[in-house]
DSSP file (Angstrom, degrees, kcal/mol; ACC not computed):
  #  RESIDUE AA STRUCTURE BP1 BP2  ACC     N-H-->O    O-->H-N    N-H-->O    O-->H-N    TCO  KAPPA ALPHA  PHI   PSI    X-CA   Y-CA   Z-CA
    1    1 A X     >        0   0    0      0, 0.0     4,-3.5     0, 0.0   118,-0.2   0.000 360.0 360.0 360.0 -36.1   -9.6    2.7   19.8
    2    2 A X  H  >  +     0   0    0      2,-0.2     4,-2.6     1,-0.2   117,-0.1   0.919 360.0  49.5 -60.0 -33.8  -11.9    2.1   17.0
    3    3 A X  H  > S+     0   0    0      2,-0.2     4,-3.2     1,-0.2     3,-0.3   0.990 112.4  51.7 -46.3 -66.4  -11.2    5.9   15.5
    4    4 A X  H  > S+     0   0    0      1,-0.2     4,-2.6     2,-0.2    -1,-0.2   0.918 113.1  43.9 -48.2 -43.6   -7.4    5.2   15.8
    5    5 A X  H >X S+     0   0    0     -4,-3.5     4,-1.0   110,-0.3     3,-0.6   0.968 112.7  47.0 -43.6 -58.9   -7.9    2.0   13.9
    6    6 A X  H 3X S+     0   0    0     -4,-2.6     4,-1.5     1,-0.3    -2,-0.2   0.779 114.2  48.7 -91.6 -36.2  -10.1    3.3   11.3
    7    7 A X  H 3X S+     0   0    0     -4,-3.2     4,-1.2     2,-0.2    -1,-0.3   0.920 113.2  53.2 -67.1 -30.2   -7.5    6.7   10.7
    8    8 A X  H << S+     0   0    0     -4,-2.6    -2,-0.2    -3,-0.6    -1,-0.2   0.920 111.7  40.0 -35.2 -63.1   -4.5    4.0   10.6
    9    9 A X  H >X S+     0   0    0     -4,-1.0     3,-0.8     1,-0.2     4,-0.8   0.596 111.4  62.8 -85.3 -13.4   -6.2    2.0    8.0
   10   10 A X  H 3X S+     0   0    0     -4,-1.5     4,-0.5     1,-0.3    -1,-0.2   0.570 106.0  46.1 -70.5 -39.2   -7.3    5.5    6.3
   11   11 A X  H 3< S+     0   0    0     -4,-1.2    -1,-0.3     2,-0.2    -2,-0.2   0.295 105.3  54.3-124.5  37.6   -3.8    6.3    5.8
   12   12 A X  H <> S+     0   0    0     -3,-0.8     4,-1.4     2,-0.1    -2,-0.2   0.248 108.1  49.8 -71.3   0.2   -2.6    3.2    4.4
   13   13 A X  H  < S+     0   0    0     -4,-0.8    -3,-0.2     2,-0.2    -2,-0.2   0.816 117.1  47.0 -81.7 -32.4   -5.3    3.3    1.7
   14   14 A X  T  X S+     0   0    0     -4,-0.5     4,-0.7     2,-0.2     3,-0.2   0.603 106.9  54.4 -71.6 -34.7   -3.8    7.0    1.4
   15   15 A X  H >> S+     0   0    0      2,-0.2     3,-1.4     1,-0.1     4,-0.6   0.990 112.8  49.8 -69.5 -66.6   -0.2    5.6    1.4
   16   16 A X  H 3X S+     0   0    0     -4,-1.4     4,-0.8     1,-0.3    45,-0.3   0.248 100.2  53.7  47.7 -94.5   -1.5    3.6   -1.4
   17   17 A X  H 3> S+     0   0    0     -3,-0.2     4,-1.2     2,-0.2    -1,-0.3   0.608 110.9  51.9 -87.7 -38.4   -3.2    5.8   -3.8
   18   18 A X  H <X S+     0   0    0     -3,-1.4     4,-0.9    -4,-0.7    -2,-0.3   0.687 106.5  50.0-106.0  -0.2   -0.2    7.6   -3.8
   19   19 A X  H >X S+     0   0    0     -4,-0.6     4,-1.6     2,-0.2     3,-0.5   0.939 111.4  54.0 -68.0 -61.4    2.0    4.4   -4.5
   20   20 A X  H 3X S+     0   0    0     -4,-0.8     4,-2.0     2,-0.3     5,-0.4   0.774 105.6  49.3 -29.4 -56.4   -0.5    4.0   -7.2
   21   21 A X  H 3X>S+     0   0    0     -4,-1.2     5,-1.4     1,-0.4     4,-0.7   0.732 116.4  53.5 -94.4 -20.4    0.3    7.8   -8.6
   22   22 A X  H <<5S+     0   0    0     -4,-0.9    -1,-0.4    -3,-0.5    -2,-0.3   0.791 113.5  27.2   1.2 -85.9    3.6    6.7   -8.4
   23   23 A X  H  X5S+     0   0    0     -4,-1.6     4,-0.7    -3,-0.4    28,-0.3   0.932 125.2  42.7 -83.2 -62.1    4.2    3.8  -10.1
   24   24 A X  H  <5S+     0   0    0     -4,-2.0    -3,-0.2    26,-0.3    27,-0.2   0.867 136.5  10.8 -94.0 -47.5    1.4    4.0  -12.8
   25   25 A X  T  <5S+     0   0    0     -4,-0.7     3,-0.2    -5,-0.4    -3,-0.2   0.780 131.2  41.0-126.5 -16.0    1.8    8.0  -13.8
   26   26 A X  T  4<S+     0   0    0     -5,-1.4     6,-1.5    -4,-0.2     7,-0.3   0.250  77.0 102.9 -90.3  20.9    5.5    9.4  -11.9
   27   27 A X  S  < S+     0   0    0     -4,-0.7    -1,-0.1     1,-0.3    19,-0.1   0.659  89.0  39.1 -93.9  -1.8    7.8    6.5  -12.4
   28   28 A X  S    S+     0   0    0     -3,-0.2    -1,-0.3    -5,-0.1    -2,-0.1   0.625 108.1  62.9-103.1 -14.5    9.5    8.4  -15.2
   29   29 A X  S  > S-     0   0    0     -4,-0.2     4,-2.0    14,-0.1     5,-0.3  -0.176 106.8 -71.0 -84.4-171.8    9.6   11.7  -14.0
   30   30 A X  H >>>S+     0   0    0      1,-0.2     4,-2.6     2,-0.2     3,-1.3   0.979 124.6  48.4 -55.1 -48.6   11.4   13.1  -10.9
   31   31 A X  H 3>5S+     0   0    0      1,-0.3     4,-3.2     2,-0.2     5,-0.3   0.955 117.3  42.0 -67.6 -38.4    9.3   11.7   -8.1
   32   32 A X  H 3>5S+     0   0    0     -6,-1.5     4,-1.9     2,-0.2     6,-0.4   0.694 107.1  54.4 -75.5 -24.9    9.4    8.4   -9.5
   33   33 A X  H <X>S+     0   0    0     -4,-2.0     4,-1.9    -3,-1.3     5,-0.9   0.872 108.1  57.2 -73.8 -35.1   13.0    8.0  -10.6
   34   34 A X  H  <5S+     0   0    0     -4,-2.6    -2,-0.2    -5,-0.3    -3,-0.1   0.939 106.6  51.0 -61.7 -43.4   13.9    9.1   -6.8
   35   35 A X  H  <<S+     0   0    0     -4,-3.2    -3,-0.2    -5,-0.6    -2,-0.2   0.996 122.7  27.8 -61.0 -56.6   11.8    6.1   -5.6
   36   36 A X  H  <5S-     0   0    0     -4,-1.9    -1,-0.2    -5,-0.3    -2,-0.2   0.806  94.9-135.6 -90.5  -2.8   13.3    3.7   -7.6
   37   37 A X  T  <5 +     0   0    0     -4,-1.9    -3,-0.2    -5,-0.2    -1,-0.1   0.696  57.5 146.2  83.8   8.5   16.9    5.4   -8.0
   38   38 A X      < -     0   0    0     -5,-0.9     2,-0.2    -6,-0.4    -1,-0.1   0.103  48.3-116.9 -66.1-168.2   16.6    4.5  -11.7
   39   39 A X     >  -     0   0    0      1,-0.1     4,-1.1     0, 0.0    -1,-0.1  -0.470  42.3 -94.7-105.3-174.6   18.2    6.8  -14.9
   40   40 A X  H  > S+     0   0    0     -2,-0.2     4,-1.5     2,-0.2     3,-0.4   0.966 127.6  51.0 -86.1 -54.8   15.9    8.3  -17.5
   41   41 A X  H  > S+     0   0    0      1,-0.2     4,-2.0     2,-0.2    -1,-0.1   0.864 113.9  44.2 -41.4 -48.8   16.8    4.6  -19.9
   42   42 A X  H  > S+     0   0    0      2,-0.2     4,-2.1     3,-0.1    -1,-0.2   0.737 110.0  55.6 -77.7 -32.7   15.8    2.3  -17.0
   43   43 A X  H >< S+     0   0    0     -4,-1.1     3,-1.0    -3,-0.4    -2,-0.2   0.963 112.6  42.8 -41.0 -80.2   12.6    4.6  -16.2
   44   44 A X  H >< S+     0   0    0     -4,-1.5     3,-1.3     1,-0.3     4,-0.3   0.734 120.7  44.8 -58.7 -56.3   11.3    4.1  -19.9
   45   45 A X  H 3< S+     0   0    0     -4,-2.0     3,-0.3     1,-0.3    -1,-0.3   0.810 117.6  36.8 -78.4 -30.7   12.2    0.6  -19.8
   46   46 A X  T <X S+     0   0    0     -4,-2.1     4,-1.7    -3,-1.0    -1,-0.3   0.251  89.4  98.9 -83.6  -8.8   11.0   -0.5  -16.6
   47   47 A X  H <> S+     0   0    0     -3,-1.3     4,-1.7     2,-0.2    -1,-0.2   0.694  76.3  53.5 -84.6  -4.4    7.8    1.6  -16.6
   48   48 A X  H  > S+     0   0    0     -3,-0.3     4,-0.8    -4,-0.3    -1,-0.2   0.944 109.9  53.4 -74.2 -34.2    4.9   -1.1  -17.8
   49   49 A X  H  > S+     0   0    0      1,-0.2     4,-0.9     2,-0.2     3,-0.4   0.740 114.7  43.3 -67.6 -40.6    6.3   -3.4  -14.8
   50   50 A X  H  X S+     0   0    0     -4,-1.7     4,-2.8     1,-0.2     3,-0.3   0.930 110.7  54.1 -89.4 -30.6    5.7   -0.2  -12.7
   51   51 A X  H  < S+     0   0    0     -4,-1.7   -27,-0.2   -28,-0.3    -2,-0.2   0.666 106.5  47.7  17.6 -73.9    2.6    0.4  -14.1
   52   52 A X  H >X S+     0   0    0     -4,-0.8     3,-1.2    -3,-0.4     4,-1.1   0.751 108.3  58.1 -81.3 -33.2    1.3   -2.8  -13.4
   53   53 A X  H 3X S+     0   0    0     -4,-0.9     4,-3.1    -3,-0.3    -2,-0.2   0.905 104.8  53.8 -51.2 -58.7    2.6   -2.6   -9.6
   54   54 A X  H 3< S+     0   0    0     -4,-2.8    -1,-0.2     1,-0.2    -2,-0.2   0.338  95.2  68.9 -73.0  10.4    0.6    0.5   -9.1
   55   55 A X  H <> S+     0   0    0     -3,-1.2     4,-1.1     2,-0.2     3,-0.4   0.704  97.7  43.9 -92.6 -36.3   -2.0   -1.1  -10.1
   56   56 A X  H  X S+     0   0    0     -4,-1.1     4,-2.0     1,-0.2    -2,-0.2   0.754 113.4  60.3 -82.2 -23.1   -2.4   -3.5   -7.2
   57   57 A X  H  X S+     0   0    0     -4,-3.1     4,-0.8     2,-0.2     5,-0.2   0.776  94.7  49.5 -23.3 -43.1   -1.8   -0.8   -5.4
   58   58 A X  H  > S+     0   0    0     -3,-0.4     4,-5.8     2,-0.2     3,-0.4   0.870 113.9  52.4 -98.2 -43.9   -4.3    1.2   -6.2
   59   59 A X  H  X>S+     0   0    0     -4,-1.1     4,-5.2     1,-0.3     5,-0.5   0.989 101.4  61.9 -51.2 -70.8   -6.7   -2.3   -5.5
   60   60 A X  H  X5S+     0   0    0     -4,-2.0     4,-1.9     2,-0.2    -1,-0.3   0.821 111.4  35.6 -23.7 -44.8   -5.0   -2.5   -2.0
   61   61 A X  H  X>S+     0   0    0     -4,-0.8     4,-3.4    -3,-0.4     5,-0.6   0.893 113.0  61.0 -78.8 -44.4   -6.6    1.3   -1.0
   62   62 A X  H  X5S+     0   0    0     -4,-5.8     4,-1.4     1,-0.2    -2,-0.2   0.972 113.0  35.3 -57.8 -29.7   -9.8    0.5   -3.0
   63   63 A X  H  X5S+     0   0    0     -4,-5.2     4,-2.0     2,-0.2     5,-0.3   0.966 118.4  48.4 -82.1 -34.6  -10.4   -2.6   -0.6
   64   64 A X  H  X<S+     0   0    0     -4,-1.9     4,-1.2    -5,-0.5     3,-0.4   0.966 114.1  46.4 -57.2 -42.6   -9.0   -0.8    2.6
   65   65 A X  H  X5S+     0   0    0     -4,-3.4     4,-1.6     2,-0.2    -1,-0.2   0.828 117.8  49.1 -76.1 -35.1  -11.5    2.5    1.5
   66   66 A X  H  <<S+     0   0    0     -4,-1.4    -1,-0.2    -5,-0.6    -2,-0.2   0.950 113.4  43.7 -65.5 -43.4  -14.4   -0.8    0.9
   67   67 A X  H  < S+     0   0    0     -4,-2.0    12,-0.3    -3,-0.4     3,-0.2   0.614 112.6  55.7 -99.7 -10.5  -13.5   -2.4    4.6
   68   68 A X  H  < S+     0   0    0     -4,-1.2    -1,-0.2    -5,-0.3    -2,-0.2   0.854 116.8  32.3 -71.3 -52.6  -13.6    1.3    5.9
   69   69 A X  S  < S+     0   0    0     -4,-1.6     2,-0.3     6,-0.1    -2,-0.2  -0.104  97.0 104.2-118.5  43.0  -17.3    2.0    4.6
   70   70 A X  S    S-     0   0    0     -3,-0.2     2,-0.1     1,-0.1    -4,-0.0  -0.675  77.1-108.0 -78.6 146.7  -18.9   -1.4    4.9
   71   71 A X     >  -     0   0    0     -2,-0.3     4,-2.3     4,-0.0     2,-0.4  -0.303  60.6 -78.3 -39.5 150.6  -21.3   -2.7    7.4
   72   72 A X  T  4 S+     0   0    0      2,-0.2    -5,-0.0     1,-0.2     0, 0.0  -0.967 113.2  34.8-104.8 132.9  -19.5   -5.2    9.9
   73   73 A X  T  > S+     0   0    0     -2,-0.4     4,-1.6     0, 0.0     3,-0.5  -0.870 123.2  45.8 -93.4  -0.8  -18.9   -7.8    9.6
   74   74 A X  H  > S+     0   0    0      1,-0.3     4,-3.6     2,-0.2     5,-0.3   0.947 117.5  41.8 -50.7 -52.7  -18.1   -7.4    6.1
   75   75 A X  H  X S+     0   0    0     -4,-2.3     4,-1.7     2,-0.2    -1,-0.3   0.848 113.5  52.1 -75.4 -32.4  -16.2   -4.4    6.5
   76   76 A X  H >> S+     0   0    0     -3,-0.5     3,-2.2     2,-0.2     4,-1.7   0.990 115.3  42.7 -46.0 -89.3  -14.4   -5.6    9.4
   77   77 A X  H 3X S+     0   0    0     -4,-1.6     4,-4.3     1,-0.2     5,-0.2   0.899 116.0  49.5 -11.3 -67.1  -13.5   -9.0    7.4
   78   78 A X  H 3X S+     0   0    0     -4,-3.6     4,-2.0    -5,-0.5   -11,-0.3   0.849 107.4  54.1 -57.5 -36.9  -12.6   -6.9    4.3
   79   79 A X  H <X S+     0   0    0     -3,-2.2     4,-1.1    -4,-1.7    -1,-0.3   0.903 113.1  44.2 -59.7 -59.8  -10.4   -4.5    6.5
   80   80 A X  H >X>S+     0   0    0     -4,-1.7     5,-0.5     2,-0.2     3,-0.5   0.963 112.1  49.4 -49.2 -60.2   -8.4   -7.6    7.8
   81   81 A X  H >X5S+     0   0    0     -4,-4.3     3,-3.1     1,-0.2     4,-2.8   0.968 114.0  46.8 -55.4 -68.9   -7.9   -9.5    4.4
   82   82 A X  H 3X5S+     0   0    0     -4,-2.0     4,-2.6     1,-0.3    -1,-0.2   0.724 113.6  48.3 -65.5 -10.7   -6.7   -6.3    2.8
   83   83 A X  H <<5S+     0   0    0     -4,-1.1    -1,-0.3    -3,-0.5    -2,-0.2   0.406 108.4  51.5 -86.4  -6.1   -4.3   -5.5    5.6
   84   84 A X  H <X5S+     0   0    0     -3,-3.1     4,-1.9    -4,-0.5     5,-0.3   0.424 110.9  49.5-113.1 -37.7   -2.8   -8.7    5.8
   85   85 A X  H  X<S+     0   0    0     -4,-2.8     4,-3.1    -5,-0.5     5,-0.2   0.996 110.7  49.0 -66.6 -47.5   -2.2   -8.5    2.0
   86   86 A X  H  X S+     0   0    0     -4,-2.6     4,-2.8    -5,-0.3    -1,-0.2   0.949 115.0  47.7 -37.5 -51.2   -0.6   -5.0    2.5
   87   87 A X  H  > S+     0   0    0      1,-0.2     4,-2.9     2,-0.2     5,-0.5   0.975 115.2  44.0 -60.1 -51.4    1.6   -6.9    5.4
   88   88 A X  H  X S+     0   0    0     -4,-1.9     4,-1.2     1,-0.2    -1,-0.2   0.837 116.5  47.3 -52.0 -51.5    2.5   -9.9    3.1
   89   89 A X  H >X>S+     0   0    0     -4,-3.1     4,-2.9    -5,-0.3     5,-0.7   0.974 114.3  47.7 -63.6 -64.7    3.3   -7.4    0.0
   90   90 A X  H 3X5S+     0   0    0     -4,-2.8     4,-2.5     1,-0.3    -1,-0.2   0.851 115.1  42.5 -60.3 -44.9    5.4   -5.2    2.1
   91   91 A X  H 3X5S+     0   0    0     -4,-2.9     4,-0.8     1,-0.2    -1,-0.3   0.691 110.3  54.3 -88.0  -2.4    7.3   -7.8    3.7
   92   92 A X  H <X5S+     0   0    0     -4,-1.2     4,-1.9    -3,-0.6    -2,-0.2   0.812 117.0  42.6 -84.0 -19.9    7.9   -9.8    0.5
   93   93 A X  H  X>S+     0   0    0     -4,-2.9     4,-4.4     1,-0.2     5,-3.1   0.876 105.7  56.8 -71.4 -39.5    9.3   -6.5   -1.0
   94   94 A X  I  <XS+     0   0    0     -4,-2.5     5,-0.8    -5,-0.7    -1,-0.2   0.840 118.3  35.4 -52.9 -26.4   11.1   -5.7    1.9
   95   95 A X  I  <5S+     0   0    0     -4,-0.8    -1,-0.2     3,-0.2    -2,-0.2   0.904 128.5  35.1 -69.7 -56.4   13.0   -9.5    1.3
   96   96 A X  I  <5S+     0   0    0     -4,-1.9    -2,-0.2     2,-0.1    -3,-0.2   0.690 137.3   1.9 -97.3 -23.5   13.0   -9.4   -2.6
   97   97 A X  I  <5S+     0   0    0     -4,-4.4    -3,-0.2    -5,-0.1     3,-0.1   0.665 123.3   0.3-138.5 -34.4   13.6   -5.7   -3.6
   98   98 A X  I > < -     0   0    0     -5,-3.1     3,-2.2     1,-0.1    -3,-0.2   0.138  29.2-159.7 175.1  83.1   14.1   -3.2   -0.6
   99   99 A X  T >><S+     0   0    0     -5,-0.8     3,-1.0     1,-0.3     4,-0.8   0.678  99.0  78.1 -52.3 -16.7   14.2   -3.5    3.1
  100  100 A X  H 3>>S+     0   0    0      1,-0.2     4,-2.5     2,-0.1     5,-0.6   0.987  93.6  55.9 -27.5 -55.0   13.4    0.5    2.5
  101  101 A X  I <>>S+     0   0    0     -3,-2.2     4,-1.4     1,-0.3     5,-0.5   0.677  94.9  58.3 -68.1 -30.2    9.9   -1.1    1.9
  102  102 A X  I <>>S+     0   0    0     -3,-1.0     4,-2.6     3,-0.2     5,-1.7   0.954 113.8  39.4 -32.9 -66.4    9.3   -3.1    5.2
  103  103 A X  I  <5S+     0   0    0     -4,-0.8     5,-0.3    -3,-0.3    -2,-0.2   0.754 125.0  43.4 -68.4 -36.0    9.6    0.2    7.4
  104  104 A X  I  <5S+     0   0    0     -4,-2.5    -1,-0.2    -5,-0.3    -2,-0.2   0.887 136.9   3.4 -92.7 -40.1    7.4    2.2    4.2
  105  105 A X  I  X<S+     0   0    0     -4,-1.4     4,-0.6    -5,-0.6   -15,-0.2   0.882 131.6  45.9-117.9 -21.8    4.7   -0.5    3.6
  106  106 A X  I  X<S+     0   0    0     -4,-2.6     4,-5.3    -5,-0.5    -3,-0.2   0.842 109.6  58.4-108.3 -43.8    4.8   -3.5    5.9
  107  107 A X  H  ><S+     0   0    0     -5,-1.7     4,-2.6     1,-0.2     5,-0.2   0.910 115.4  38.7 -52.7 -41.2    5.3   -1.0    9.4
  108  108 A X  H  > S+     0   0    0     -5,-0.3     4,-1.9     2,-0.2     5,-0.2   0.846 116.2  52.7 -69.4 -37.8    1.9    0.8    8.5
  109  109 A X  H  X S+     0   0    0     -4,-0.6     4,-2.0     2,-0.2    -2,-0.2   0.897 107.1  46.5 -80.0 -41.2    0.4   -2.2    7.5
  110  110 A X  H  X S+     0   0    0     -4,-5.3     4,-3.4     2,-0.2    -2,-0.2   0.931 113.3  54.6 -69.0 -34.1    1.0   -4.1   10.4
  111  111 A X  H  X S+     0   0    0     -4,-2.6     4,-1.6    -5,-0.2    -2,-0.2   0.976 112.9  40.8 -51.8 -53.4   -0.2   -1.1   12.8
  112  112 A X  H  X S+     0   0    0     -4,-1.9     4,-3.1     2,-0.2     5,-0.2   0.869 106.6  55.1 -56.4 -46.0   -2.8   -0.7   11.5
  113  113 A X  H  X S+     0   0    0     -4,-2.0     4,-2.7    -5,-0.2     3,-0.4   0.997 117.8  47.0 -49.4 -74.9   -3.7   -4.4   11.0
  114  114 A X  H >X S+     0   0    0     -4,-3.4     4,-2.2     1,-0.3     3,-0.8   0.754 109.8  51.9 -10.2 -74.8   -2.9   -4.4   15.2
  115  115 A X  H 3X S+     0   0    0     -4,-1.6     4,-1.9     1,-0.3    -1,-0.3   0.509 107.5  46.9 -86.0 -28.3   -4.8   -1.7   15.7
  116  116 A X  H 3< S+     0   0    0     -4,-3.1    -1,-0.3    -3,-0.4    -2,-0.2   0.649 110.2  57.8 -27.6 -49.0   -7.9   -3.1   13.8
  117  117 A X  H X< S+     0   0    0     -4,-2.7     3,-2.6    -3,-0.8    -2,-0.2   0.967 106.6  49.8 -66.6 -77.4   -7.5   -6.3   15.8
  118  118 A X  H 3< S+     0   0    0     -4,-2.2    -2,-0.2     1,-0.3    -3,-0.2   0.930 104.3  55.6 -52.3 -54.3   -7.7   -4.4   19.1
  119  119 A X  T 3<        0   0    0     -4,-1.9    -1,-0.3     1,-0.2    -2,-0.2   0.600 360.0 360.0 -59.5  12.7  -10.6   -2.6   18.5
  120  120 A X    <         0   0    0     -3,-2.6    -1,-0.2  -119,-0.1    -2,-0.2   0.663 360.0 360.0-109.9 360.0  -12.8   -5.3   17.7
């Protein structure tokens, strides 16, 4: 169980990073206009606010990739907190901006979170 956990939390720090590459360097180009459905005006205008998004993003993996190659309990601990932030973020999007974002961020987070839980 512990493996399963540890690949879970492995690819939401990889789900992540790539939120991160996302927000902070595609959110005007194609992949990033598809995510947010914007126009080429709304891209440009909107893109320090995505920026800034993908920037706690990027924190979110760096702590999951920290609670992954820690000692326990730290890494255990550190694994929880950031997986509970992941859940919180995901479902506060999922409320405020786009139940798309429950199923994409909150579903992973909370498996994983679970699956963490169990193994211990």
């Amino acid at each position: 169980m512990e493996t399963t956990a540890n690949v879970l939390v492995g690819l939401v720090a990889a789900l992540h990073a790539y939120i991160l590459v996302l927000e902070m360097f595609l959110w005007e180009k194609g992949p990033g206009r598809k995510l947010s459905g914007f126009d080429a005006d709304m891209a440009r205008a909107t893109a320090p606010l995505a920026a800034n998004q993908g920037l706690y993003n990027g924190f979110l993996a760096a702590g999951l990739v920290w609670g992954l190659i820690a000692a326990d309990p730290t890494g255990f601990r550190v694994t929880v907190f950031f997986l509970v932030c992941v859940l919180v973020a995901g479902v506060y999007g999922g409320i405020t901006a786009n139940r798309r974002i429950l199923i994409a961020q909150a579903l992973p987070g909370a498996l994983a979170l679970a699956a963490v839980l169990a193994a211990r």
